[in-house]
Each structure stands twice: as C-alpha cells, then as structure tokens.
C-alpha positions, 0 to 999 in steps of 0.5 A: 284357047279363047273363046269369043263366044261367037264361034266355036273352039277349034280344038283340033286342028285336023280334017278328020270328021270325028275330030270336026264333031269333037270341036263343036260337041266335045267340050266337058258338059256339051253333050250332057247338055244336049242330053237334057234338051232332047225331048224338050226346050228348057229354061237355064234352071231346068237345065242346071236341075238335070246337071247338078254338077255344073257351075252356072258360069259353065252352063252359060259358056257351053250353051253360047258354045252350042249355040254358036255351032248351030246346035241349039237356039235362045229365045231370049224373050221366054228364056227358052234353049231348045236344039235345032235339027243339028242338036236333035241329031245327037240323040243317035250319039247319045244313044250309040255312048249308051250302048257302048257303056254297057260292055265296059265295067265301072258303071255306078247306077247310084249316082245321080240319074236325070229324067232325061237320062233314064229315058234316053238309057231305056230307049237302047235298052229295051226289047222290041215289042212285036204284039199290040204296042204297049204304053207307059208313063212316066212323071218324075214330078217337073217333068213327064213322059210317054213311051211306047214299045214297038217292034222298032224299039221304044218311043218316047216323047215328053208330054204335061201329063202322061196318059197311059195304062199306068204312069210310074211316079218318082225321081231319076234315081228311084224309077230307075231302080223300078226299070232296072232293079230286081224288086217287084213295083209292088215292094218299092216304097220310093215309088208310086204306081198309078193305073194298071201295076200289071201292065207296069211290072210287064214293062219294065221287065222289058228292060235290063242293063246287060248290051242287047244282042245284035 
C-alpha cells in the first residue's frame, strides 16, 4: 500500500480496536521511535543515534507517519520531534512489551541498549520503595536522567545535568550491565560512579530482569 505522507496506512481493515492502533503504530521502527521520544523531544540525529539499525530515508517516512497520525509534532524551524499527548500515551505500551518480554525466553541484553531503552526497562523492573524515596542519576553522555524509587514504583524524567546522591556514568550497554549484572559498581571498569557508590549499589540491586510478581 502507498503512502501519501498525509495519512496514515490503513493496514488492516477491521473494526477491532488492537487492529486500529496497529494501523497508526504497528509499522517496524514506529514504536521504537516513540520510544526515543518519551522522555524528551529530539533532533533527527539523535534519533538516528538511539536506532542504529534504521536507514535515514526509513526514520524520515515513519516520523511523517507518526506524525500524520497525530502521535508526534515537527517543529520545523528547530528541527525539534517531540510526542503529543497521544505519543506520551504509549509509554503504558511500551512498558506493558517490557513486562511481557520478560516471560518469554530468547532475550540478548548484549545487543545494543539506548538510554531510553534502559530507562523505560527499569521503570517495570523496579521494586517499590516504601521508605524515604530514593534518587539516582544517570548520564550516558548526550543524554541524562533522574529517577526516583517510590512506593508506586520508579520515576524518571530527563534533565541537563542530573543532581543526586550519585549519577552513574557510561553508555546503554554498560550501565545496563551496572543495573542488571551481578558484579559490584566497585569492580566495573566500564563505568563511573560519581557521589554516594553505597547509595548506588543499593539502587541498582533493586532491579532484576526476572517478571515481578503480581
């Protein structure tokens, strides 16, 4: 099917409300796109920079796609992609892929992980925080975040410069390794630990990669 670049595809041609979503996010890359938006708005080289695997010409049709279908917006004098409240709407989906993907085998932590990624993984992985809410941060270099523990579960936002017990340093990959791995912060030499390294071994101990009950 052709696209005009004005209106989504319509893939499917049914009712169903799965198959409706489907036409407007289920494109290869779409919601992997909306993943690298969803803490912030980025430029199309930042974009490109969290899907490695995407050719240019394929990033530029699936955000005319998304933003067709109302999911994102283009502010073409900063060249800015940012999500409107629809496109902030997925992170509950994206989430909900990361849940499920953890009952099912075939899962390779090697591959390449964005900041994004790892940030929307830890946000279902997690445990609660019933105690005084605990804060770490994050800086993967081009990008930085915050997140906070609480009973609810982790909150993360993107910030210029994290400010927090500690801030965790180094690319997708490696502090996923420091989140998910078993080898003490203290041993790891593909990462940096700035501030309390106490306060961040307790927090990432809080995270695994085995399905949370309930």
């Amino acid at each position: 099917m052709t696209y005009d670049g004005k209106h989504p595809p319509i893939r499917y041609d049914e009712g169903c409300l799965a198959a409706h979503a489907l036409n407007l996010v289920g494109d290869r890359w779409a919601l992997l796109v909306v993943r690298e938006l969803i803490f912030a708005p980025k430029r199309f080289g930042m974009l490109r920079a969290g899907l490695p695997g995407i050719s240019a010409s394929v990033l530029n049709g699936r955000l005319a796609q998304l933003q067709a279908a109302g999911i994102l917006s283009h502010d073409r004098r900063l060249g800015i992609y940012a999500l409107t409240p629809a496109g902030q709407g997925l992170l509950p989906v994206l989430q909900a892929l990361c849940r499920w993907a953890l009952t099912v085998p075939g899962h390779d932590p090697s591959r390449f992980i964005s900041p994004s990624a790892l940030m929307i993984s830890m946000g279902v992985t997690g445990v609660g925080h019933d105690a005084m809410p605990a804060q770490g941060g994050f800086d993967f270099g081009t990008e930085a975040f915050e997140m906070r523990l609480q009973a609810t579960g982790p909150a993360t936002m993107a910030v210029e410069r994290p400010e927090a017990p500690f801030v965790l340093h180094g690319s997708g990959n490696a502090l996923a390794a420091a989140v998910y791995g078993r080898v003490p912060l203290a041993a790891m030499t593909t990462i940096r630990v700035e501030g309390d390294a106490a306060a961040a071994q307790d927090f990432v101990d809080l995270f695994n990669l085995r399905p949370m009950a309930g």
